[in-house]
Backbone bond lengths (Angstrom), bond angles and torsions (degrees), N, CA, C in turn:
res aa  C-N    CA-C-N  psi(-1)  N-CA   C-N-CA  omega(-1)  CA-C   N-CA-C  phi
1 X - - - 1.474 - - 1.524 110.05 -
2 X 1.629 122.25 138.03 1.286 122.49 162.18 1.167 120.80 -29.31
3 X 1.242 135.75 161.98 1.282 127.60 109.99 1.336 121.47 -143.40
4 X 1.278 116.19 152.86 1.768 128.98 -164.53 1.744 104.57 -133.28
5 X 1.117 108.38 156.77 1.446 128.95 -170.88 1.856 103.16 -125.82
6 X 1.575 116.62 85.66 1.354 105.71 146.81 1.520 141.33 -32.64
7 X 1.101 114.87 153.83 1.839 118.68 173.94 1.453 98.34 -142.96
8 X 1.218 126.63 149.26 1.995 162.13 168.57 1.512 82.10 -50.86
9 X 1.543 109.76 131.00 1.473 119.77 145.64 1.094 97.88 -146.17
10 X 1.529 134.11 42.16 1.668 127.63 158.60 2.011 92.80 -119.83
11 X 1.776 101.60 151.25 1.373 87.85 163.35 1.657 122.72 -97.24
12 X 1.356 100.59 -14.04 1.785 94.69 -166.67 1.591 86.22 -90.01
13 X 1.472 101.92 144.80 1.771 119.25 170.20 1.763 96.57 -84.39
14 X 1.332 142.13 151.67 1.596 145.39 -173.19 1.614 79.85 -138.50
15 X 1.743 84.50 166.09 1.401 109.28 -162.27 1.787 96.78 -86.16
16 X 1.540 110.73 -42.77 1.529 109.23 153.95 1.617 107.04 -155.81
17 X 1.279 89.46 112.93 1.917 101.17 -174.45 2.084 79.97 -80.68
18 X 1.297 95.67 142.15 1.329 130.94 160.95 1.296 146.43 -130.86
19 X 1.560 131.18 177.95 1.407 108.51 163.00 2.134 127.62 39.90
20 X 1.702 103.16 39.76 0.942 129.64 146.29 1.802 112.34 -24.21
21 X 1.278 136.50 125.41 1.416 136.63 169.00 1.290 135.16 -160.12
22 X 1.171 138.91 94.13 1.275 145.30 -130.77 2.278 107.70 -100.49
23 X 0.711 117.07 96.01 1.616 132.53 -158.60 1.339 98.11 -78.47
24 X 0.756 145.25 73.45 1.624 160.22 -174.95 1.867 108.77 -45.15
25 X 2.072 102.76 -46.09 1.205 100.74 158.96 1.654 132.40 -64.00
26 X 1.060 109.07 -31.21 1.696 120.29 -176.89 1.830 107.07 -101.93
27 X 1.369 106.33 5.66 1.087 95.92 -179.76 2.012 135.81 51.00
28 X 1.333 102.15 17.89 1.591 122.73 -147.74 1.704 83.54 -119.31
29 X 1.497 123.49 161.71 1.351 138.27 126.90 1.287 110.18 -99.12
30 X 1.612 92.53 147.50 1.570 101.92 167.52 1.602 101.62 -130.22
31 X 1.670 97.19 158.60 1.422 106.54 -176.67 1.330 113.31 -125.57
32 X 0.969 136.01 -155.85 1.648 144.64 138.49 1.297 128.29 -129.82
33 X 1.524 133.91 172.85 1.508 116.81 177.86 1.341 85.99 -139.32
34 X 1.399 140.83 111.03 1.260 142.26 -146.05 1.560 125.04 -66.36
35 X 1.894 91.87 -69.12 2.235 107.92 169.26 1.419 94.34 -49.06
36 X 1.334 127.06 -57.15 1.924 132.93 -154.77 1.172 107.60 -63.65
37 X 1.801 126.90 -27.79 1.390 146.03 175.87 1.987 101.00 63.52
38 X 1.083 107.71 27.36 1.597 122.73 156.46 1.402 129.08 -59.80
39 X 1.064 128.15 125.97 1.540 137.47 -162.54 2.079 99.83 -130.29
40 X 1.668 100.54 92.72 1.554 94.63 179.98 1.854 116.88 -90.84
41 X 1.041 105.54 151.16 1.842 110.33 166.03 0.990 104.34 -130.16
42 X 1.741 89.03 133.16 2.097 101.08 172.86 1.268 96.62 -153.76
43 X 1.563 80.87 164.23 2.262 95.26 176.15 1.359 95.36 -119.49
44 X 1.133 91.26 153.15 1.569 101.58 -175.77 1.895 121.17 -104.44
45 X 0.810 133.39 121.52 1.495 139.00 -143.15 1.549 98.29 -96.98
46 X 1.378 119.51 -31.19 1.762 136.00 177.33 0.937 95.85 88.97
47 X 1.543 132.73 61.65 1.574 148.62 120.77 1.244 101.30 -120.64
48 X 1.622 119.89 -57.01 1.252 110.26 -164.67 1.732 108.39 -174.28
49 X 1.274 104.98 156.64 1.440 103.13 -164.52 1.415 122.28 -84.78
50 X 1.482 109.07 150.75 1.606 126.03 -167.90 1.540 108.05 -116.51
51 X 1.502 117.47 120.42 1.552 130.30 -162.93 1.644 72.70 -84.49
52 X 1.336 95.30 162.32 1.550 117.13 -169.21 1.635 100.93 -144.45
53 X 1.638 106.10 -59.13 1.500 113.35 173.06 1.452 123.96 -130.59
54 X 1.102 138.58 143.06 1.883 133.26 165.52 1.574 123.05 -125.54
55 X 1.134 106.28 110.24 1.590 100.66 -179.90 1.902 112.11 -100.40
56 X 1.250 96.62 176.25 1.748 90.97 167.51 1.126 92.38 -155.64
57 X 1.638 99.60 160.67 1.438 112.50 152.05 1.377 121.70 -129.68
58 X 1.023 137.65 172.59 1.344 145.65 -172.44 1.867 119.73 -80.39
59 X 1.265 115.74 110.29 1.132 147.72 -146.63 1.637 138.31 70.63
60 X 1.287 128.93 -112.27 1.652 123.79 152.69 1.530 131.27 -83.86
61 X 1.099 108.54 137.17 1.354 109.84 -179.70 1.686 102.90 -126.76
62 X 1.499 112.91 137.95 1.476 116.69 -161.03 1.384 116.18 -110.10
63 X 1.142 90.87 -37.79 1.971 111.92 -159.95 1.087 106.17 -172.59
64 X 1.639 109.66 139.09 1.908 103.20 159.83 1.464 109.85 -141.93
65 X 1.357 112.00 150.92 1.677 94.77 163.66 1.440 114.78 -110.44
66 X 1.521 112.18 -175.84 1.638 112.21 -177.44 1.675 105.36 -82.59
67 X 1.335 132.30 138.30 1.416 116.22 162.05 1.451 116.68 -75.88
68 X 1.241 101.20 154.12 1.693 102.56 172.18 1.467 125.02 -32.88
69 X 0.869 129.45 -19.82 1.823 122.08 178.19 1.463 99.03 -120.58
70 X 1.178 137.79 -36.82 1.359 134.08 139.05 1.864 95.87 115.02
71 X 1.638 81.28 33.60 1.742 100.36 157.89 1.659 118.95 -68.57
72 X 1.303 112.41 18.07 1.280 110.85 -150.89 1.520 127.41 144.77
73 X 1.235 111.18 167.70 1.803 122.83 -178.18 1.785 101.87 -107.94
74 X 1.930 102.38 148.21 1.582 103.88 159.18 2.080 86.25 -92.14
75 X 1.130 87.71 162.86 1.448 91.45 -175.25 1.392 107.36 -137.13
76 X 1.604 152.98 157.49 1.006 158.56 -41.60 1.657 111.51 121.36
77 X 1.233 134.18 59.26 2.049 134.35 -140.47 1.547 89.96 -151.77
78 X 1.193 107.29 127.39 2.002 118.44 165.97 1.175 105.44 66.99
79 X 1.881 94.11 -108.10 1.222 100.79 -151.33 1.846 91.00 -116.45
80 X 1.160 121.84 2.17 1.413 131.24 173.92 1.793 138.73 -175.25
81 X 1.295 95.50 -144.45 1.462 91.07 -158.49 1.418 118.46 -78.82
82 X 1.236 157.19 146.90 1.347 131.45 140.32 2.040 129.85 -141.96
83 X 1.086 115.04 -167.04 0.758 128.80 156.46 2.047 134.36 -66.39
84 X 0.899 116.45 94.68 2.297 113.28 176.71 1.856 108.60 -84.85
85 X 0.393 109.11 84.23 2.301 100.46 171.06 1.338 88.18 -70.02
86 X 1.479 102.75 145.50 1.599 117.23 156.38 1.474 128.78 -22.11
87 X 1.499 93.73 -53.06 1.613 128.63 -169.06 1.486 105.77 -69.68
88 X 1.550 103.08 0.13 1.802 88.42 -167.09 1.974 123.20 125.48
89 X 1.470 68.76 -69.69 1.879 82.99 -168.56 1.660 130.31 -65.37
90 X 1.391 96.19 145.53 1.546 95.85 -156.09 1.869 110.46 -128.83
91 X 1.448 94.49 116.45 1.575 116.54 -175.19 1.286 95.50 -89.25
92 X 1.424 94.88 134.00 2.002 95.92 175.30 1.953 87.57 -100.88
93 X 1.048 93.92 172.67 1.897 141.56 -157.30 1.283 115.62 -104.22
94 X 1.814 74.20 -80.89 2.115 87.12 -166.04 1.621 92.76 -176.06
95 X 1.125 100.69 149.48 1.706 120.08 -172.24 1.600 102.62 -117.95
96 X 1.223 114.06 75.08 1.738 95.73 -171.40 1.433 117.21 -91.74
97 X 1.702 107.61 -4.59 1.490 128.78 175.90 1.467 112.78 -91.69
98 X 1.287 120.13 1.09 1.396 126.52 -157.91 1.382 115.47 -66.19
99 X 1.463 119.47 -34.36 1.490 147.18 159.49 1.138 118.30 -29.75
100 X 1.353 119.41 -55.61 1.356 146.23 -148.50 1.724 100.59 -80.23
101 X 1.416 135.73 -8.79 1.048 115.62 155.24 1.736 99.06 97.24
102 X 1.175 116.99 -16.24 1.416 108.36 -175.46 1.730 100.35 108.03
103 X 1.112 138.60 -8.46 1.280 147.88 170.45 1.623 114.06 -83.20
104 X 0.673 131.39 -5.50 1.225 136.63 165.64 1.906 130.79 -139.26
105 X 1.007 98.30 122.45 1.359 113.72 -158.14 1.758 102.88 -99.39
106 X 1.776 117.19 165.77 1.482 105.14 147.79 1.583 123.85 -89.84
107 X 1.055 109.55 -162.17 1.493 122.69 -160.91 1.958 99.99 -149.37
108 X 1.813 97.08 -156.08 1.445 102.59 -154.49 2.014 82.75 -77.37
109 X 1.200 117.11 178.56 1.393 138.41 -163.18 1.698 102.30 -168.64
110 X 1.305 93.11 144.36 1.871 101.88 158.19 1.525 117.53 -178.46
111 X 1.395 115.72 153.18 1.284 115.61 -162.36 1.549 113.24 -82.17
112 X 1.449 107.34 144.83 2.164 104.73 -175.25 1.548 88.46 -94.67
113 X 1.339 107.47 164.44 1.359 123.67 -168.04 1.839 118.38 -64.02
114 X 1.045 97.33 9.16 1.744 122.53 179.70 1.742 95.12 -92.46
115 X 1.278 133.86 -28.93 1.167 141.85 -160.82 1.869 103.62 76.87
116 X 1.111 134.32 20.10 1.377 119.03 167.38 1.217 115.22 -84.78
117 X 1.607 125.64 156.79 1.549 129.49 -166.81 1.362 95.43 -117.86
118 X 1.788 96.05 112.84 1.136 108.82 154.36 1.653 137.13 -76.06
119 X 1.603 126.64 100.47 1.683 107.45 -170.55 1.480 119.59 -113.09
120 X 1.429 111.26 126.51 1.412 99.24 -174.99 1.751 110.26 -102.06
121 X 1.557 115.12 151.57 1.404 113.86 -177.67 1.292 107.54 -121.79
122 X 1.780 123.28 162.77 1.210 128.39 162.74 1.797 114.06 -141.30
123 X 1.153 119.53 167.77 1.590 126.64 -177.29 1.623 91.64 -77.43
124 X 1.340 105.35 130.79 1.626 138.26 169.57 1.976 90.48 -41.29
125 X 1.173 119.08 -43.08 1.524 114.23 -174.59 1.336 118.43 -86.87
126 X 1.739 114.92 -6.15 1.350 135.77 -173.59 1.848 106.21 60.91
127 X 1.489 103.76 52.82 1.667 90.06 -178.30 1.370 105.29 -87.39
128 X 1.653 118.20 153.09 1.195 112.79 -145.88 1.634 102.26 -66.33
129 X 1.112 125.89 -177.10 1.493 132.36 167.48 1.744 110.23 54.96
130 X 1.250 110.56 -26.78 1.487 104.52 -170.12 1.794 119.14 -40.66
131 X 1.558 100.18 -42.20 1.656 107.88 -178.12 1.720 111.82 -65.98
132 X 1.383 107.86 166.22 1.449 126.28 176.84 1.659 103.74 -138.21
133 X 1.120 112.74 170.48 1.364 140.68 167.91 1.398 125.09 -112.05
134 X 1.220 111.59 119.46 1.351 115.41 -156.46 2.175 113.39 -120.81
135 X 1.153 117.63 131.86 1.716 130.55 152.18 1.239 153.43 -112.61
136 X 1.376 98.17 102.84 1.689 102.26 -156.38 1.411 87.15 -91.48
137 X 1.138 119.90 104.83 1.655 135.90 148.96 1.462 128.71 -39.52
138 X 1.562 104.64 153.06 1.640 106.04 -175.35 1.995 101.63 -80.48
139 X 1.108 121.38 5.70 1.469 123.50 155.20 1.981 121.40 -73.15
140 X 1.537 110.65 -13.88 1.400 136.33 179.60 2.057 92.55 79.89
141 X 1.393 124.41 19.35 1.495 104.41 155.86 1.272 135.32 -92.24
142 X 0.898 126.30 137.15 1.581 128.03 158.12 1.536 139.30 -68.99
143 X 1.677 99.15 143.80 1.854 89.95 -150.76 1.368 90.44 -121.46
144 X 1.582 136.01 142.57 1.567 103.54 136.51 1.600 118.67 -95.93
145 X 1.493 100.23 141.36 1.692 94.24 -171.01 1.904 99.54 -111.13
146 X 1.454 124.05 -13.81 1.265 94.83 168.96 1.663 82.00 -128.44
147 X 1.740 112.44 169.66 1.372 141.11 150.24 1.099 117.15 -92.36
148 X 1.685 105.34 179.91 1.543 108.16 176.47 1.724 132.99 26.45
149 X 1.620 107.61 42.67 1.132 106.13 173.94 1.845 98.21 -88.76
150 X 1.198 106.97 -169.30 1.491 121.87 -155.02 1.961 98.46 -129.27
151 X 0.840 93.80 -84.12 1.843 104.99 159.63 1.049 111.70 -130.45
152 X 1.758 132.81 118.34 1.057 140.12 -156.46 1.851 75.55 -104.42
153 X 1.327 81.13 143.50 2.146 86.63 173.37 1.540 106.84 -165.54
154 X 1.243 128.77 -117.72 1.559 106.86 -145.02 1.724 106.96 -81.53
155 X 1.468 99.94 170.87 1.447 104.52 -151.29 1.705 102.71 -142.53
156 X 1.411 115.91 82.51 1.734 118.24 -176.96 1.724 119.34 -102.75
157 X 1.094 118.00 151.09 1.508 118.65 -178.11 1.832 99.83 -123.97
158 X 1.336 98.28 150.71 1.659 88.71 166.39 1.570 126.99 -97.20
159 X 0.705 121.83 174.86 1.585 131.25 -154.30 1.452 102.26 -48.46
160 X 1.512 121.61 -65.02 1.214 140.05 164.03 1.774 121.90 -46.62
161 X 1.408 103.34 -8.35 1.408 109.39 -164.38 1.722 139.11 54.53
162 X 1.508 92.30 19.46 1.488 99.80 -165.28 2.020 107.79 -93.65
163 X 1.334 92.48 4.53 1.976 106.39 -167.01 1.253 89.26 -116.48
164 X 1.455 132.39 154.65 1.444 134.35 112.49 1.501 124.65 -107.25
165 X 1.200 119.26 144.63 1.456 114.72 168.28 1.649 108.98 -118.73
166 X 1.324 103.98 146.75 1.410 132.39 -169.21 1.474 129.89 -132.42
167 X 1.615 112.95 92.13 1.685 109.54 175.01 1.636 100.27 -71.56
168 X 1.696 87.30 151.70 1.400 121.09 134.11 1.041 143.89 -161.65
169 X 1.956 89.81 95.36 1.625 101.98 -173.92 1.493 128.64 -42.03
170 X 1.329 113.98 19.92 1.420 107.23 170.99 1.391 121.38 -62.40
171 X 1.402 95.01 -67.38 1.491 132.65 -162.40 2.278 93.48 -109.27
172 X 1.378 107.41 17.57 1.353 95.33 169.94 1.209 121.92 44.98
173 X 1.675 113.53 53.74 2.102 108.62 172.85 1.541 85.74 -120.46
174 X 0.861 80.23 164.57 1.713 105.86 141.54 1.780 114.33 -133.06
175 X 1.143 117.13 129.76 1.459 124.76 172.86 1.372 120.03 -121.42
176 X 1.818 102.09 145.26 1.142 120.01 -167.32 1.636 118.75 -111.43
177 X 1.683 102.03 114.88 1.557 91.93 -169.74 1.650 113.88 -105.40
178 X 1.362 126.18 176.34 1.334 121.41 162.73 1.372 104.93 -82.57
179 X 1.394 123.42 158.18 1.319 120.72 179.84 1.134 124.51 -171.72
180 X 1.777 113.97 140.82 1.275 135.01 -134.59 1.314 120.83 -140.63
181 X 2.127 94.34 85.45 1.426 115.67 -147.27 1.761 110.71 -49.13
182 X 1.775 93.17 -32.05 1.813 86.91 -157.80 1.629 92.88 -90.96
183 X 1.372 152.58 5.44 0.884 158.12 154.10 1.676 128.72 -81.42
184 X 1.469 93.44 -31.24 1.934 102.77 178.54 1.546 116.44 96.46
185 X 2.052 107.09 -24.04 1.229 98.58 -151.60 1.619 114.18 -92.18
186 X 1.650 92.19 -151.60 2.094 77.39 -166.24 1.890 67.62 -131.44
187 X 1.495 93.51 175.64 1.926 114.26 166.87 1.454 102.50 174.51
188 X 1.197 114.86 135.90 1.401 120.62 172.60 1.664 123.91 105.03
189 X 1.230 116.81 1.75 1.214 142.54 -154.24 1.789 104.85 -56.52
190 X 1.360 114.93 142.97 1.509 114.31 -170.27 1.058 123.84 172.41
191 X 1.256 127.50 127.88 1.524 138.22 -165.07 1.235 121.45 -24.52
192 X 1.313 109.74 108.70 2.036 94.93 -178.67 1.281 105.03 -110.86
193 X 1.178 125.36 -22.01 1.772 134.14 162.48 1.969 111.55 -153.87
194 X 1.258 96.31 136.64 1.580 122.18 164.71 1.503 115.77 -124.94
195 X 1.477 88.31 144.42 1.689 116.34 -159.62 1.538 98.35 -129.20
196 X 1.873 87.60 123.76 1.561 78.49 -172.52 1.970 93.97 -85.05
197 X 1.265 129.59 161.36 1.531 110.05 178.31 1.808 119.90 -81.84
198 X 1.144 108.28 9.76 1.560 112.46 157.51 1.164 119.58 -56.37
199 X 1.490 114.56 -29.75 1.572 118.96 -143.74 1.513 86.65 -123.33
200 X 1.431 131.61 23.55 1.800 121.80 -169.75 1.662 108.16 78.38
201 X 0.966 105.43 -175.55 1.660 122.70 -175.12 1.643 106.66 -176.74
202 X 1.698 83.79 137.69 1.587 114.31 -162.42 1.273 85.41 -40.88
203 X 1.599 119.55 174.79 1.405 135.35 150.21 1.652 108.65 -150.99
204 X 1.323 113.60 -98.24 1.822 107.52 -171.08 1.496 112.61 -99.80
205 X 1.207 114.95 123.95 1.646 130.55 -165.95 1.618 111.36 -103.61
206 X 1.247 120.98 128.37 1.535 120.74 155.85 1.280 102.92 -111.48
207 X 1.758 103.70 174.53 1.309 122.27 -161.84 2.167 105.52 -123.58
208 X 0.742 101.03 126.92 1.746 99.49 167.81 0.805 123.62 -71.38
209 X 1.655 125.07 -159.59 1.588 133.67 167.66 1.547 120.17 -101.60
210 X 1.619 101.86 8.88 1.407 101.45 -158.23 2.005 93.32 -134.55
211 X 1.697 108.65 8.68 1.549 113.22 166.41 1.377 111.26 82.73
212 X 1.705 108.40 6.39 1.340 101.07 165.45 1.526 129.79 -122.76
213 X 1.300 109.02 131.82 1.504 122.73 -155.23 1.707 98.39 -72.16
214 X 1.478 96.54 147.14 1.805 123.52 179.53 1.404 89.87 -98.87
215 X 1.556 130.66 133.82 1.185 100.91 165.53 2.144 85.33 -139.47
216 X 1.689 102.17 153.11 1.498 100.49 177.24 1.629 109.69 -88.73
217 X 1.578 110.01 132.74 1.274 96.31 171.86 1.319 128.14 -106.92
218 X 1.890 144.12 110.33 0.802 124.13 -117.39 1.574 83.09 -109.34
219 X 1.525 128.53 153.79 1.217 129.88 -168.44 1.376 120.99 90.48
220 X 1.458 112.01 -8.90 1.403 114.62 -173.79 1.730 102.05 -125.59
221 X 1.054 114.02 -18.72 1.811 104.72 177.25 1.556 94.30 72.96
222 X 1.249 117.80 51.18 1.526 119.58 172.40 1.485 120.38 -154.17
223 X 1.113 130.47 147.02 1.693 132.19 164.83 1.307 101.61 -129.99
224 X 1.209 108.56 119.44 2.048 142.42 -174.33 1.418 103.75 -78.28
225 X 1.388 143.85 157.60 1.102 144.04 -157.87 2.261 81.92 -165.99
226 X 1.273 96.82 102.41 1.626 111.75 -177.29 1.371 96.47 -110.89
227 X 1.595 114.15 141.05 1.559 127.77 151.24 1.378 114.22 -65.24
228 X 1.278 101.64 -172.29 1.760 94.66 -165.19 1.771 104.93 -101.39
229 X 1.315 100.37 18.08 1.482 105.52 -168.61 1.905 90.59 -118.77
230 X 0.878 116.94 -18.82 1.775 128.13 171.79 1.488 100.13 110.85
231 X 1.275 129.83 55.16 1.576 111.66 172.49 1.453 86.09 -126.84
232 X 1.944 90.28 144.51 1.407 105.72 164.74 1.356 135.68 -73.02
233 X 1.456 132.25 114.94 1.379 119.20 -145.66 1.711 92.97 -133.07
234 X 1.300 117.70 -17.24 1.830 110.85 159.15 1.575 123.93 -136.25
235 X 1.100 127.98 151.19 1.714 108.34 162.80 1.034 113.16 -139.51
236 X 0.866 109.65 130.44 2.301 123.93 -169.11 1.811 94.80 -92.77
237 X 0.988 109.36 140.43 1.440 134.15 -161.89 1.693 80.97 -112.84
238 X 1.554 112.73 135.09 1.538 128.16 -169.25 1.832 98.41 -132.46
239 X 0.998 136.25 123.02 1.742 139.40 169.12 1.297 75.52 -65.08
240 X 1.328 168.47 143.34 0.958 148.35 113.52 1.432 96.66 161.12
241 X 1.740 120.05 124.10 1.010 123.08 177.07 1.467 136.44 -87.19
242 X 1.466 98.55 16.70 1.674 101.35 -156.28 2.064 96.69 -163.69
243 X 1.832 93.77 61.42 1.736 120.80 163.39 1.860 86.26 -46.20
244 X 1.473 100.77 151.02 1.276 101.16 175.42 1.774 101.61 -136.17
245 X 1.671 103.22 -35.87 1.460 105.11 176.95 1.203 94.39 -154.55
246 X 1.705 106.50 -171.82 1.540 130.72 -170.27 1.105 114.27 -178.57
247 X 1.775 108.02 146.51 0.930 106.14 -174.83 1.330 113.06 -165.66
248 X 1.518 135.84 117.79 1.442 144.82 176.69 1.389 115.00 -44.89
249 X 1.507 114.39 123.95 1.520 103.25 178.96 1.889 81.45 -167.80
250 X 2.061 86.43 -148.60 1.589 85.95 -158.46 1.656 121.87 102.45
251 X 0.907 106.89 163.21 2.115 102.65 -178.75 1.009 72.90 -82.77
252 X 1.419 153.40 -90.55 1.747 127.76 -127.91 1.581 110.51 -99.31
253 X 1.249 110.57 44.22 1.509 114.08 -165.31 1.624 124.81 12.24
254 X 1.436 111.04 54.61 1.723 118.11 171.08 1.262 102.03 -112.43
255 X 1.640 123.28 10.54 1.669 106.80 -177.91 1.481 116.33 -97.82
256 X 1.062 119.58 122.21 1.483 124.11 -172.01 1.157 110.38 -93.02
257 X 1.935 111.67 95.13 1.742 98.11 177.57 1.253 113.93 -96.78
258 X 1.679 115.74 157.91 1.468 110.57 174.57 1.454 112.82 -132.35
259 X 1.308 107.79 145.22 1.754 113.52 -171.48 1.956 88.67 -83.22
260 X 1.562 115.52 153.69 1.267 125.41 144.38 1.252 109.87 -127.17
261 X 1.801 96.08 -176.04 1.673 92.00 -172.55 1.884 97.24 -149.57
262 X 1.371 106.98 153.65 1.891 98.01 -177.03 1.901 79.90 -100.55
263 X 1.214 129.04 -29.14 1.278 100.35 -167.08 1.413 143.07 -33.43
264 X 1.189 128.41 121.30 1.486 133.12 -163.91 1.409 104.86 78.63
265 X 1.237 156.65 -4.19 1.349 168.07 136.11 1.332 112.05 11.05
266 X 1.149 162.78 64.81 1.415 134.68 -169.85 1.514 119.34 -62.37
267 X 1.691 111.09 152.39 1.337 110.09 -161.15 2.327 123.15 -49.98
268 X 1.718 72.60 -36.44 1.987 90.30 176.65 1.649 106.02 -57.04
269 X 1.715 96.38 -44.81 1.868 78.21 -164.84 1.446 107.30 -94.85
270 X 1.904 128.87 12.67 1.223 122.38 163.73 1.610 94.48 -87.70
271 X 1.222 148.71 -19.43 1.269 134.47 174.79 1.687 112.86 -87.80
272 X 1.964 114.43 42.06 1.150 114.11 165.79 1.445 88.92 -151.02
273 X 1.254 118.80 21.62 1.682 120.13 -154.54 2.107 89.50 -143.99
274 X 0.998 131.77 3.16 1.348 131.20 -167.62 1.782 113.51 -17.79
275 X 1.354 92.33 -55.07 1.718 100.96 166.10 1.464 117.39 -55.04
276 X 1.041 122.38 -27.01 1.582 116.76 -168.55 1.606 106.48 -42.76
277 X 1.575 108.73 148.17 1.270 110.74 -175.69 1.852 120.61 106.32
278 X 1.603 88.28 -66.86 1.574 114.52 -169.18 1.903 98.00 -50.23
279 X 1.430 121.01 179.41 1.295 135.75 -177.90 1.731 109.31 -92.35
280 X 1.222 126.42 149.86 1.506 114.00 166.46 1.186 106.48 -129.53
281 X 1.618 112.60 170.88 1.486 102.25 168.63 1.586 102.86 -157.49
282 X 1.294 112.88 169.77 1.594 114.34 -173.78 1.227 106.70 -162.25
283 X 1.640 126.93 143.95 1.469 123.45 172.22 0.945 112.87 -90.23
284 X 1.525 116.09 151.99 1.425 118.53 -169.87 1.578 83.47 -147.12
285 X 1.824 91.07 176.57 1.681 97.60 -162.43 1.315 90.15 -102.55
286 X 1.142 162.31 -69.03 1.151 158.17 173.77 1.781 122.22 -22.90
287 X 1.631 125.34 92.65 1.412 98.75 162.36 1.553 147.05 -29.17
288 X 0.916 111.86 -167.61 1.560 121.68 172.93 1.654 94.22 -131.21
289 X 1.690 97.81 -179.32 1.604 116.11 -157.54 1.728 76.35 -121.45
290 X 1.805 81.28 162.77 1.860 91.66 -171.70 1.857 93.08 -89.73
291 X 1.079 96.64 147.19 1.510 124.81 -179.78 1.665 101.79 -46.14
292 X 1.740 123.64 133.20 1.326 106.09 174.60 1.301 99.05 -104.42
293 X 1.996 122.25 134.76 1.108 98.28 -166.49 1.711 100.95 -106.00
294 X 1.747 112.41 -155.79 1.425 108.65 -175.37 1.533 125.40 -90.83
295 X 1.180 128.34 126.78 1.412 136.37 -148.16 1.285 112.25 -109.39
296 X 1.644 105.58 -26.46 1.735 106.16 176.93 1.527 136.11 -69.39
297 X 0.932 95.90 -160.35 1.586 100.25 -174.97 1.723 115.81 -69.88
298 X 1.911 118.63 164.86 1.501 103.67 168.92 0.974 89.93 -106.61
299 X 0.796 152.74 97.36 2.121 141.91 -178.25 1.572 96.32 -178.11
300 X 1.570 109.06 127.44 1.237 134.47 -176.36 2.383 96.28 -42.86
301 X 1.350 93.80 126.85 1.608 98.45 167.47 1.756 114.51 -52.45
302 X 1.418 108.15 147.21 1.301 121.91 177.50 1.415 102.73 -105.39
């Protein structure tokens, strides 16, 4: 088995940088900083990365993707979906958490090669089952397609689009569905890795050129590099105990960045963790896949 040793190329440490995403058209990563509801852009120079732009919005921000002309992000905020413009301004979607009283929040999200946004949510207290899985369609509706998730989090397709994979760091799976690009839907769904939580638990996953998923494991100061059959075939060594995402980018897409986070951190083990927070990155031999971006509608969901 590999193994590789990450290094910091962001300077600010975040309370939990997330939702890592590498824009192949803009040549930029973007991140998020979740409580702060911060949305960063940078290019990366191949030492280390250069903020370019930062927006926010008002409360959490989870995940976003680029839209097709790249006027902007679908975004992933509270209790749902919306619209980011460059400029600022923010079109809501769909509220599919809206119910929930303020107890339930979203989570990581990303678009399948159809351009639909997949978003998954969980309870601010992580009580088990509270989260769902959510599809806002190129019709602009909103679906939920799973229940009783725990922390709905990273979200990969395979090259061909015929797989999806699905964390939930609740209960530590990742699951593997059949999948049915011009339809959206899932069938067949089934364990493709379990984590016992001694050992960390999956959280935000990218995909390569070769069908095998990066995934961060948070609690372990590691991001796993799995075949498509579940064998471990790399492991990136993280200063930082708490990987949050990742994501292939770079001019020749071999750079493996990863979000961390100090949240919940205690003060002793951030004074052996100094980096915690900050961005990492590492080359690897395997590319990454081009970003799928958002295809749907701008007009509030029906």
């Amino acid at each position: 088995m590999e193994r590789l040793v990450a290094r910091p190329v962001s300077e600010e440490a975040l309370d939990l940088g997330e939702s890592c995403r590498w824009d192949e058209t803009t040549q930029r990563l973007n991140w998020v900083d979740v409580f702060t509801g911060r949305l960063f852009e940078a290019e990366y120079d191949g030492s280390a990365l250069v903020n370019v732009a930062e927006r926010s919005v008002d409360g959490v921000l989870t995940a976003v993707a680029p839209l097709s002309d790249r006027s902007g992000w679908v975004i992933a905020a509270n209790q749902g979906i919306a619209l980011l413009s460059r400029t600022g301004e923010i079109t809501p979607l769909a509220e599919p958490e809206a119910g929930s009283g303020g107890a339930v929040r979203m989570n990581d999200a990303a678009c399948d090669p159809a351009g639909r946004f997949w978003a998954g949510s969980m309870a601010f207290d992580a009580t088990l089952g509270a989260g769902s899985l959510y599809r806002y369609d190129l019709d602009g509706t909103c679906s939920q397609v799973l229940r009783e998730v725990t922390i709905s989090n990273g979200i990969g397709w395979s090259r061909d689009g015929q797989r999806m994979y699905h964390v939930d760091s609740g209960v530590g799976t990742v699951t593997s569905y059949e999948y049915d690009v011009s339809s959206g839907s899932l069938s067949g769904g089934k364990a493709f890795l379990v984590f016992g939580t001694e050992h960390g638990v999956p959280d935000g996953l990218c995909m390569d050129s070769e069908d095998h998923l990066w995934v961060a494991i948070w609690g372990a100061g590691e991001v796993r590099r799995y075949s498509p059959d579940g064998r471990l075939v790399c492991l990136v060594e993280v200063a930082a105990s708490q990987p949050s995402s990742c994501a292939l980018g770079g001019a020749d897409g071999r750079q493996l960045f990863i979000t961390t986070a100090r949240n919940g951190v205690d003060a002793e083990v951030l004074a052996r963790q100094p980096d915690a927070g900050r961005l990492f990155c590492v080359e690897v031999d395997v590319p990454g896949v081009v970003l799928h971006p958002f295809r749907g509608p701008t007009g509030r969901a029906r």
